[in-house]
N, C-alpha and C positions, 0 to 999 in steps of 0.2 A: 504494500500500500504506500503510497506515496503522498506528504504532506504538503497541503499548501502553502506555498512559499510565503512569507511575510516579507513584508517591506522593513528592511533595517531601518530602525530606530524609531520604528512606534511606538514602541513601548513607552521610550522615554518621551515623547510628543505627546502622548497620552498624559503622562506623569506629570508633564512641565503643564502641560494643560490645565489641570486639579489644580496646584500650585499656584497657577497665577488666580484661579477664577477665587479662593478664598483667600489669596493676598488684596483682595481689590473690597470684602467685606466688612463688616468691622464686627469684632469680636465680641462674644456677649460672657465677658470676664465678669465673675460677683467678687470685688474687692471685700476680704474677708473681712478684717473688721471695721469695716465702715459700713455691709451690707452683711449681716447675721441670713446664714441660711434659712430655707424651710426645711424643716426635718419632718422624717414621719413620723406621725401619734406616738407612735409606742418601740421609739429606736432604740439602741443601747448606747449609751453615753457611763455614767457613773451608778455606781450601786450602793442605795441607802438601805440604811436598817431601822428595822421597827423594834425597838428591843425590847418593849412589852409582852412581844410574842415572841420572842427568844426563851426556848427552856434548856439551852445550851445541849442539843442531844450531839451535837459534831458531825452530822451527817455533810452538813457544807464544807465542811472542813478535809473531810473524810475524802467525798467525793471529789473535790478539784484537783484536777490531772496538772497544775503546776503549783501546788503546795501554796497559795500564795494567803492563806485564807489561817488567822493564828486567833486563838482562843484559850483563855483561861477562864477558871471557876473555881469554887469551892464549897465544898457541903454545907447542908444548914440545916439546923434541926427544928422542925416545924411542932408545935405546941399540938395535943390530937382536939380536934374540931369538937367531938363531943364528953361529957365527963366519961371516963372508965375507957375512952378509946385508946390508941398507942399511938406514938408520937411517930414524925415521919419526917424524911430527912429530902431535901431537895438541891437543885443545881442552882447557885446566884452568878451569875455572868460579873467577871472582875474585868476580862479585856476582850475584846474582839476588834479582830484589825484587818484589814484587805491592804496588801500590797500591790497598786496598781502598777506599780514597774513592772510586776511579774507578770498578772494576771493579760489572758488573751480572749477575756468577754465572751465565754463559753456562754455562760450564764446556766451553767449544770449546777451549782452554787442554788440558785432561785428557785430552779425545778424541783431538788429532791429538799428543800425544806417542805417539812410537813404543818408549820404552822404559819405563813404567808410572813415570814420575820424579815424577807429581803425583797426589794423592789428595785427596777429599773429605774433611775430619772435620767430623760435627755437634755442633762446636762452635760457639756463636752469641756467644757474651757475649765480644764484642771492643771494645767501647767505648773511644774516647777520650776526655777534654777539647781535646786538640792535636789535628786533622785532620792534621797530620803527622806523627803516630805513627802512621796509618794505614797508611802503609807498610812493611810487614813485612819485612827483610830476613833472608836466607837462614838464619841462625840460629834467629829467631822462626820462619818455617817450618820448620825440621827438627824442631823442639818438637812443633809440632800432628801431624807423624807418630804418635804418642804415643797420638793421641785418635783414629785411623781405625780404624773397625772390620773387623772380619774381613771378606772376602768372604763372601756366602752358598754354603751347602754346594752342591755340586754334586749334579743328581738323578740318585738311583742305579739308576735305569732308560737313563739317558741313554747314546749311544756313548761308545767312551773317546777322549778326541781324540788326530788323528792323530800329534801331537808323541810323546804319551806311549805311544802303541802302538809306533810309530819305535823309541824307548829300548830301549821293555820287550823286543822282539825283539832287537834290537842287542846287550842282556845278558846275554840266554837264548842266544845262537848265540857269546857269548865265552866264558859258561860251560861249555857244551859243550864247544867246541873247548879251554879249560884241563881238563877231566875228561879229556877224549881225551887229551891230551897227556902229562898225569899217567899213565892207565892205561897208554901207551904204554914212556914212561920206565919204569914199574913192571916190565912186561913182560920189557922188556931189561935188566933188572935181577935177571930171576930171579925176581922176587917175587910172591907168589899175591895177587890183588887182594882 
């Protein structure tokens, strides 16, 4: 079989072609800090902590494929809630730290906490001059809490989930039974409802 011959140096006429025709347009640069990007809803930028819901189990810690994620604790012995019960001892969070120098925004860290204690905020502008002020202890992350935005609305076509149907029956069958109780009391009371 035999190819057809090209004319030398099309290729490059073609090329030079491209070249000039976006040398002749003007650029559509966003000068960064004088024009703040759009970001999407729910980008990963920096990761704040919620540490109300922190019960220190280490799974974040555990989980992050580059160690950058450091936590201390120490037992505590909890008084027992009722007389005669036994007393019970729990985790109080002393340090929790994320090393962003390390860290490569897995966000495997967010997924396997089991009590929603870490969030995404797209927040980006963390700069250092110190590489070791890249690690953010507990405090700087309760901060960036501040900057996470809403969840997105839930669609209201969707099912109600199981939890919240759970409740909403559970209130509606206490309600009840306080109406009934009421009308009852009323009753033997004499009194016309």
């Amino acid at each position: 079989m035999s190819r057809p011959s090209a004319v030398f140096g099309s290729g490059l006429a073609k090329g030079l072609a491209v070249t000039f025709r976006t040398m002749t347009r003007r650029s559509h640069t966003a000068h960064y800090p004088d024009a703040q990007p759009e970001l999407p809803p729910r980008s990963r930028g920096v990761i704040g902590l919620f540490e109300e819901n922190c019960t220190v189990c280490m799974l974040c810690a555990r989980e992050c494929p580059d160690w950058c994620i450091y936590i201390d604790s120490h037992k505590e012995t909890v008084p027992p809630a009722a007389p005669g019960g036994r007393e019970r001892s729990r985790n109080v969070l002393d340090r929790f730290a994320i090393d962003f120098a390390l860290c490569m925004y897995c966000g495997i860290c967010i997924e396997v906490c089991p009590f929603d204690a870490l969030f995404w905020s797209p927040e980006f502008e963390y700069a250092e001059t110190d590489i070791h002020e890249l690690t953010h202890e507990r405090d700087r992350l309760r901060e960036w809490m501040w900057t996470v935005p809403e969840p997105p609305a839930l669609d209201p076509a969707a099912e109600e989930p199981k939890e919240i149907a759970a409740a909403r029956k559970t209130a509606e069958k206490a309600a009840e039974k306080a109406a009934a109780e009421a009308a009852e009391q009323a009753e033997q009371r004499g009194e016309p409802e």
